[in-house]
C-alpha positions as CSV (number, residue, x, y, z in Angstrom):
1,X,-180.7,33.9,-101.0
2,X,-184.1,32.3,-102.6
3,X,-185.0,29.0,-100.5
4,X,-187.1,26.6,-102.2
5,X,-189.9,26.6,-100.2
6,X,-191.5,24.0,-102.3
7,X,-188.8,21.3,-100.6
8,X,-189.7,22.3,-97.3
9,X,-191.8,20.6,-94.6
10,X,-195.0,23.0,-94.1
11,X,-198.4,23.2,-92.4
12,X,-200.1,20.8,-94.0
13,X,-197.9,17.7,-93.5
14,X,-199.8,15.9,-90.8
15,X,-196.7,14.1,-89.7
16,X,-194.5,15.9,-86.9
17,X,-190.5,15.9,-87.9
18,X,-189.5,18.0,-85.4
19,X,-189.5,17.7,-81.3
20,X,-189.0,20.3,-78.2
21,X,-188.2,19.3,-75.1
22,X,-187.6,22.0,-72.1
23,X,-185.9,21.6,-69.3
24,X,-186.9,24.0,-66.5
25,X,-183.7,24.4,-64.3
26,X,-181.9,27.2,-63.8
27,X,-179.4,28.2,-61.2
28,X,-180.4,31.3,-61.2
29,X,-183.8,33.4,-62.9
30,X,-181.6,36.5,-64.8
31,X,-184.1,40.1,-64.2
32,X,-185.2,40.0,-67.8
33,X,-186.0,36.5,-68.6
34,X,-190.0,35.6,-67.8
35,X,-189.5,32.3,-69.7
36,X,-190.9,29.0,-67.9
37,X,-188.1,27.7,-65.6
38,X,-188.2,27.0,-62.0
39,X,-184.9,28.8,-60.5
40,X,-182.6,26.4,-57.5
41,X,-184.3,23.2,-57.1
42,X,-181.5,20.7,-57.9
43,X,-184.1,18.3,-55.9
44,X,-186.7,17.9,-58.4
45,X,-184.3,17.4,-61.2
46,X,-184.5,12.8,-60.6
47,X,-188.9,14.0,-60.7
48,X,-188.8,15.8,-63.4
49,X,-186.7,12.9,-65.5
50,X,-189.2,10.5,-64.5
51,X,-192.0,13.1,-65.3
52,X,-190.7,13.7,-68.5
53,X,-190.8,10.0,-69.2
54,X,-194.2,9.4,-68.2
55,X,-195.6,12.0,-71.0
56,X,-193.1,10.9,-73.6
57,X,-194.7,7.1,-72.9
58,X,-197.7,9.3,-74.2
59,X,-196.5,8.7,-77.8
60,X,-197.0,4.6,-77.2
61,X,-194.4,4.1,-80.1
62,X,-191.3,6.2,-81.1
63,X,-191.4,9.2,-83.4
64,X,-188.4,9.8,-85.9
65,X,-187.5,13.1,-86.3
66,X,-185.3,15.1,-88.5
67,X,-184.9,18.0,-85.8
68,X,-184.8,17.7,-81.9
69,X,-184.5,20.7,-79.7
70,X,-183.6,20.8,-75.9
71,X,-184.4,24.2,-74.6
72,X,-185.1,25.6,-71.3
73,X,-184.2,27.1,-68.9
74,X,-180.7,25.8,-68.8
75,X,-181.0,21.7,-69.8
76,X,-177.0,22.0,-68.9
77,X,-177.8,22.8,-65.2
78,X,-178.8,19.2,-64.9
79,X,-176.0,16.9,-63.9
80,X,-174.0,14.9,-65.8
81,X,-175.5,11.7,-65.1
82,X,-179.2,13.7,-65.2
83,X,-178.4,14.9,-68.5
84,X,-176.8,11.9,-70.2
85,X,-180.5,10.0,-68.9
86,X,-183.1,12.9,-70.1
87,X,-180.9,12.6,-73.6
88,X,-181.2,9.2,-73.4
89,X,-184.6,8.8,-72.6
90,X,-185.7,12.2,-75.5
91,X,-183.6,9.9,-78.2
92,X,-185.5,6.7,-77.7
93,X,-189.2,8.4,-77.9
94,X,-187.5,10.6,-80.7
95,X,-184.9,8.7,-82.7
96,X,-183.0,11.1,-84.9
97,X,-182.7,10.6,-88.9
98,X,-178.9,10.0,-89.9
99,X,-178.8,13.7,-91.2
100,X,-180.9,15.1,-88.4
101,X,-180.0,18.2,-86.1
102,X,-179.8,17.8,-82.4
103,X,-179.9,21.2,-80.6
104,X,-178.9,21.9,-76.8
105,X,-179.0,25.2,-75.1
106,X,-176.3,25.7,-73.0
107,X,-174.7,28.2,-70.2
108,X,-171.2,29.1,-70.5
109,X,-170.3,28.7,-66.4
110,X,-171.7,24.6,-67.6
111,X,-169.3,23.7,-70.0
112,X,-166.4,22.1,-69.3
113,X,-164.4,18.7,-71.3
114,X,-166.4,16.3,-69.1
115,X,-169.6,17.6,-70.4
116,X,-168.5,18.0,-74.2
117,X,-167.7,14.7,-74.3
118,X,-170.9,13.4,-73.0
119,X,-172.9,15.5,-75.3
120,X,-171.4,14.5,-78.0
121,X,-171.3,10.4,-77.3
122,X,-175.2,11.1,-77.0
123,X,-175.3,12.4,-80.4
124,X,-175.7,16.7,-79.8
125,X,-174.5,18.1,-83.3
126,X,-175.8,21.8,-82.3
127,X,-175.2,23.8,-79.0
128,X,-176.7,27.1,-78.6
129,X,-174.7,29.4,-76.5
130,X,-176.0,31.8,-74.0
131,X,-173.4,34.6,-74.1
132,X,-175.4,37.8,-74.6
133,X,-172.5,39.9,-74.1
134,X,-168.9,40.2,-73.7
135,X,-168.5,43.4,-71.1
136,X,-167.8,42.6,-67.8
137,X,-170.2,45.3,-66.4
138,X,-173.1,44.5,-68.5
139,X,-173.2,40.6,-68.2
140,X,-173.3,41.6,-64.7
141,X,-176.4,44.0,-65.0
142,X,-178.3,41.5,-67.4
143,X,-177.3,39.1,-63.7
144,X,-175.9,36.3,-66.0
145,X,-173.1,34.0,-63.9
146,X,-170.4,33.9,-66.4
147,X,-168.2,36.1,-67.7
148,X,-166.3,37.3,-71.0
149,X,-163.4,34.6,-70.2
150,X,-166.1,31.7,-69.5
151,X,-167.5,32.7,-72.7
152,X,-164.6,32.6,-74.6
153,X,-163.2,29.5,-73.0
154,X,-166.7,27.4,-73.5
155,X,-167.4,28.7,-76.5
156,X,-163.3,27.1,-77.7
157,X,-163.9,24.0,-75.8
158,X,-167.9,23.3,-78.2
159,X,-166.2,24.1,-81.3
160,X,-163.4,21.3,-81.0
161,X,-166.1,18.7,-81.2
162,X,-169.4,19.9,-82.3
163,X,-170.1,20.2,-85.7
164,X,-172.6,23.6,-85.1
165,X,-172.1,26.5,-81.9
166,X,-174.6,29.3,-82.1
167,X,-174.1,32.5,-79.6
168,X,-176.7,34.4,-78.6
169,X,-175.9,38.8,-77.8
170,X,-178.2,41.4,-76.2
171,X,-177.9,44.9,-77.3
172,X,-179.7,48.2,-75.6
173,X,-179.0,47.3,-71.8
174,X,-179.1,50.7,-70.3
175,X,-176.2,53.0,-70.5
176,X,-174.9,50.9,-73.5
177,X,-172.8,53.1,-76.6
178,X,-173.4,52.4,-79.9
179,X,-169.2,52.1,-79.6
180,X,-169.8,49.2,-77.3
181,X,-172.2,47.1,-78.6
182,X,-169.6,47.3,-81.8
183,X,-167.4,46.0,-79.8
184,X,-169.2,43.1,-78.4
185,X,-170.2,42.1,-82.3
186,X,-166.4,42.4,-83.3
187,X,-165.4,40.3,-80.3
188,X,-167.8,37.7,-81.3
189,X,-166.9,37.8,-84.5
190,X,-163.3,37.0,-83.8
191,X,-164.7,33.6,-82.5
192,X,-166.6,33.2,-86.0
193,X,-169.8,30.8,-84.3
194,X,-171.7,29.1,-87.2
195,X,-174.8,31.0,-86.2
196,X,-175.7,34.2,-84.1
197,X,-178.7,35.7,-82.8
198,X,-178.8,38.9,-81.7
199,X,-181.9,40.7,-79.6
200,X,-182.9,44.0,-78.6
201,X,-183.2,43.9,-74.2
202,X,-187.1,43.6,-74.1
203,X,-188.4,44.5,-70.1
204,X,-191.6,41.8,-70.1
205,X,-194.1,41.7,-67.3
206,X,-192.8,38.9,-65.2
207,X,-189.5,39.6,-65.0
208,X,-188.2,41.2,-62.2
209,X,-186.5,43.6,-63.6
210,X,-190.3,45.0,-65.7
211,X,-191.3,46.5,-61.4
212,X,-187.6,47.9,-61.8
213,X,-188.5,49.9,-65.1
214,X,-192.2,50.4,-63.9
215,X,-190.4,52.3,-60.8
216,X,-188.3,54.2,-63.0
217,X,-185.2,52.8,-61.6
218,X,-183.6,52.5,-64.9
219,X,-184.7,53.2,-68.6
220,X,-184.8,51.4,-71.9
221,X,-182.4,53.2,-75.1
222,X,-184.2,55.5,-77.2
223,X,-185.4,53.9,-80.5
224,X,-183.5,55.7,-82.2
225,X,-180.4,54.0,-80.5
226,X,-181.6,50.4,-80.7
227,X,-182.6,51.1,-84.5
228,X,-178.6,52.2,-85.4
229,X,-177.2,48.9,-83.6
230,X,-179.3,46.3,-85.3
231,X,-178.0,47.8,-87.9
232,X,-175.1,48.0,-87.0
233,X,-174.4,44.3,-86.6
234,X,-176.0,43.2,-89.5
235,X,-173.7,45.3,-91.6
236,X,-170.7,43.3,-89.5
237,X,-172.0,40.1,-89.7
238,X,-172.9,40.5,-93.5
239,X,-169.6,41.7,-94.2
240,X,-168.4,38.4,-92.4
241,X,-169.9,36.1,-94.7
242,X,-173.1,35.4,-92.3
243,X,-176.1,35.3,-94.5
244,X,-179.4,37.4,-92.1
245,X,-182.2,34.8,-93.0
246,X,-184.2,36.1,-90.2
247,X,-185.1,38.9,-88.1
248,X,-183.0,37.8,-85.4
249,X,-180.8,35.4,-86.8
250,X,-177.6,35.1,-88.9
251,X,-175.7,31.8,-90.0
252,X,-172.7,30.9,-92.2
253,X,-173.8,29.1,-95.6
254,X,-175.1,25.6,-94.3
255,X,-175.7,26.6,-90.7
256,X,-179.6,27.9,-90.2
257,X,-181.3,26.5,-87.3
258,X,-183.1,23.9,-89.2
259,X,-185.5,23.1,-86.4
260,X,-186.3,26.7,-85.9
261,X,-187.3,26.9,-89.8
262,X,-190.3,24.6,-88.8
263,X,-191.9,27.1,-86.5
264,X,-191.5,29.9,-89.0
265,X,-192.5,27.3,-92.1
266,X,-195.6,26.3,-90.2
267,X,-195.0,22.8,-89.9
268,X,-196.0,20.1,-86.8
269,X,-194.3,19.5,-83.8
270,X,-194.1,17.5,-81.0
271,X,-193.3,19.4,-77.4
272,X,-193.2,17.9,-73.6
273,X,-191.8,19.4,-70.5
274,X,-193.4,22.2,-68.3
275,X,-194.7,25.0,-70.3
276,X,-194.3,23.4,-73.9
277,X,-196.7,24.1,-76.7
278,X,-197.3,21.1,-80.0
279,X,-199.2,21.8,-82.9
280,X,-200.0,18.2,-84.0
281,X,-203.1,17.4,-86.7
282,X,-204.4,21.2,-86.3
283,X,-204.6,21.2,-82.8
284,X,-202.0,23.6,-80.4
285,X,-201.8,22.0,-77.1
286,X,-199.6,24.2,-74.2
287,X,-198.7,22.2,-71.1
288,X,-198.9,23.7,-67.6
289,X,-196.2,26.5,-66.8
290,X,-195.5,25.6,-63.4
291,X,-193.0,22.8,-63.1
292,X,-194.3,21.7,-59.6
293,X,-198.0,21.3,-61.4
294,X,-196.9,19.7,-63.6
295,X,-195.1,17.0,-61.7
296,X,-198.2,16.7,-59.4
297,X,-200.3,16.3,-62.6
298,X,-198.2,13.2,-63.9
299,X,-198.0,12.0,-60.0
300,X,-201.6,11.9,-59.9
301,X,-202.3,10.5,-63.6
302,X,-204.0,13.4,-64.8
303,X,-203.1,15.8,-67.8
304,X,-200.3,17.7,-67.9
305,X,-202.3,19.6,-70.4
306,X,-203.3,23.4,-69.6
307,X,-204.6,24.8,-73.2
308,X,-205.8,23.1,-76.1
309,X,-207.6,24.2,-79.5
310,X,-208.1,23.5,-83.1
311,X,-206.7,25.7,-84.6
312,X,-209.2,27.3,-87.8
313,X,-207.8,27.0,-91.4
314,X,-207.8,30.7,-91.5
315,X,-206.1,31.3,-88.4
316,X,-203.2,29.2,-88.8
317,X,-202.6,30.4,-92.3
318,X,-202.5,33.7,-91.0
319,X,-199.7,32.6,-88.2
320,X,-198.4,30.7,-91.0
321,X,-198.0,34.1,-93.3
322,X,-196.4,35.8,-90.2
323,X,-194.1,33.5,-89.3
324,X,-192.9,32.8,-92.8
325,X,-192.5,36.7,-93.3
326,X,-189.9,36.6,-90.5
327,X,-187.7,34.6,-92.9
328,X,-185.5,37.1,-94.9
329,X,-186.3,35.2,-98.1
330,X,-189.8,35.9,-98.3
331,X,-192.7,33.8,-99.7
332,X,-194.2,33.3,-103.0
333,X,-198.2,33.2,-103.4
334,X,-197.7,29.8,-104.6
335,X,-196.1,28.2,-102.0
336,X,-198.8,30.2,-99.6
337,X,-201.8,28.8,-101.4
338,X,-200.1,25.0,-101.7
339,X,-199.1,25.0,-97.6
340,X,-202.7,26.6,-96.2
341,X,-205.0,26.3,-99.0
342,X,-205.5,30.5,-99.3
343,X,-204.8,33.4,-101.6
344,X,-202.5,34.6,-100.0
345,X,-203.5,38.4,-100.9
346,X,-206.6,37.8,-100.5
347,X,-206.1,36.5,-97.1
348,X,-203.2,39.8,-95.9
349,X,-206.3,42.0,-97.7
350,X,-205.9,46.0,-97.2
351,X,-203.5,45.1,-94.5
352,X,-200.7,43.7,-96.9
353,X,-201.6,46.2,-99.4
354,X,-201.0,49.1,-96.8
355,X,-197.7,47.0,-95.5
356,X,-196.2,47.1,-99.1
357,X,-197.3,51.0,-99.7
358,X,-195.8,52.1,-96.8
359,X,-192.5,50.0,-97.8
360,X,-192.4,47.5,-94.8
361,X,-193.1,44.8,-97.3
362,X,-192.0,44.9,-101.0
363,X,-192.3,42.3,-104.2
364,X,-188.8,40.8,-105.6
365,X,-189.8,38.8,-108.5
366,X,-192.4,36.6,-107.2
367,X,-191.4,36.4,-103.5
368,X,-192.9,39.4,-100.6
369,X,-190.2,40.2,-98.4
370,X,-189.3,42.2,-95.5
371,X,-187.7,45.6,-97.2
372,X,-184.9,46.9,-94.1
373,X,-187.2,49.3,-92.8
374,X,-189.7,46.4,-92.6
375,X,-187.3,44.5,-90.6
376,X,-186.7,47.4,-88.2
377,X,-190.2,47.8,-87.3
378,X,-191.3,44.0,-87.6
379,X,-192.8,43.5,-84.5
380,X,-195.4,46.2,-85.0
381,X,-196.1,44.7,-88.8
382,X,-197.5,41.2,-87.3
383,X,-200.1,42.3,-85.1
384,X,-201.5,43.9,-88.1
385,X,-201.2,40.7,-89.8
386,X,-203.1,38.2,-87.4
């Protein structure tokens, strides 16, 4: 499972080869989600288009990329006609190399022929696939609008005609078994997607439902519990012939999330839309969250620019070391010291020392990886780390 990191884009290529776009739509906001999205405005979905084109006309000239990304939100709760023009309009700013990958996110209760088809004359190769569970009773709690036949039924019509179909699940709703989060892997399984990512229920502040925990109206699974299904599913998945390459992710042979790999490989990218962060030339740049600002802010001419910062050498080679640790193959001190220009123990000093002792991290030949107690613990590892 070694990757030659040597091959790979990283940090210090000063060209961007990968672009996010988010769309902020959604029909509904779901209690857990505190992502950037504006929930039943259908009427600012022409604004936002023409928005979206103003700060793409930004770039003055297009950008080939080798990855493109449209997240959100939900980009598929655009029209037809609105979608086919914001893909349209992302492909001329960022043309796509001839082996490149074209990501969507999608919501099952979207999908239908109709929209396939469209998606794939405007040259989609990927779709991610916002299941998160197959029960009834907990789509319904998480306050998702589709159910496990939707699923099923949009997951069958993707895979007729596009070449990649990732599904997201959710494990540790409350009240959930161990029993039936196995059975929610096994069902997905039976649909064998090229990629899954699977996620422990996290309750952040600015969701609605982190005032419903707050009041005690409900309560997170023990530890204890969340720990055995991760496990859990990785043991299924493995034993499926899905290859874990990162802490949340699992893909056939062939299948990772390429454009994902240049977040955790510390490599540039380009970003527009509400909320969207770049890292271009050493500098991070986050746009303004609210999609209403920042359609005033492109109405009015001004920047749709909230935060911006070089980033120090030292600081962005200690994102990059965190990022690249999330990747189940590790890195090697050479390709540390060749992406960010640092040692890279002398860099993680008594904090990577104490990370291997206590068998988070551990050496396999030349490469410092996760051990599985590491990976069940991760989160807590990177603050440590930073």
């Amino acid at each position: 499972m070694d990757s030659e990191l040597d091959d790979q884009t990283v940090a210090k290529t000063h060209t961007a080869r990968s672009a996010y776009i988010h769309v902020p739509f959604c029909r509904h906001r779901c209690g857990y989600c505190n992502f950037t999205l504006i929930a039943g405005r259908p009427d600012l979905h022409t604004k936002y288009i023409e928005a979206l084109g103003q700060e793409l006309s930004l770039l003055q000239i297009p950008r080939p990329v080798d990855t493109l990304f449209i997240g959100g939100g939900t980009p598929t709760e655009l029209s037809h006609e609105h979608l086919q023009q914001l893909l349209k309009l992302v492909c001329h700013w960022f043309p796509l190399t001839a082996e490149g990958e074209f990501s969507l996110e999608a919501n099952p209760a979207n999908i239908d022929a109709h929209l396939v088809d469209l998606l794939c004359a405007e040259g989609v190769n990927r779709v991610s696939l916002g299941g998160q569970s197959f029960e009834r009773s907990k789509l319904k709690w998480l306050e998702r609008d589709h159910n496990e036949i939707c699923l099923q039924n949009s997951f069958e019509l993707l895979r007729k005609k596009i070449d990649a179909v990732s599904m997201d699940l959710i494990f540790g709703t409350p009240g959930e078994t161990v029993l039936q989060w196995e059975k929610d892997v096994e069902q997905l399984l039976n649909l064998k997607p090229n990629h899954i990512s699977i996620y422990g229920l996290t309750i952040e502040k600015g969701s609605s439902f982190f005032g419903r925990l707050q009041r005690g109206d409900f309560e997170l699974l023990s530890e204890e519990v969340q720990r055995e299904m991760y496990l859990l599913a990785r043991h299924k998945l493995q034993s499926q012939g899905y290859e874990h390459y990162e802490v949340s992710n699992f893909a056939l042979p062939g299948f990772y999330c390429r454009h994902n790999e240049t977040y955790w490989l510390g490599a540039p990218y380009y970003a527009a839309g509400p909320g969207a962060a770049r890292y271009i030339d050493g500098r991070r740049e986050v746009n303004h969250r609210s999609t209403i600002t920042y359609l005033k802010k492109i109405a009015a001419g001004e920047s749709v620019v909230a935060e911006s910062e070089q980033v120090q050498d030292s600081e962005r080679a200690r994102e990059v070391l965190v990022f690249a640790l999330r990747r189940l193959s590790g890195i090697t001190p050479a390709w540390f010291k060749s992406t960010t220009g640092f040692d890279l123990m002398t860099l993680g000093g008594v904090q990577l020392d104490q990370c291997v002792q206590l068998g988070l991290l551990a050496w396999h030949d030349d490469y410092l990886r996760l051990t599985e107690e590491g990976l069940l613990v991760s989160d807590s590892i990177w603050p440590e780390l930073l």
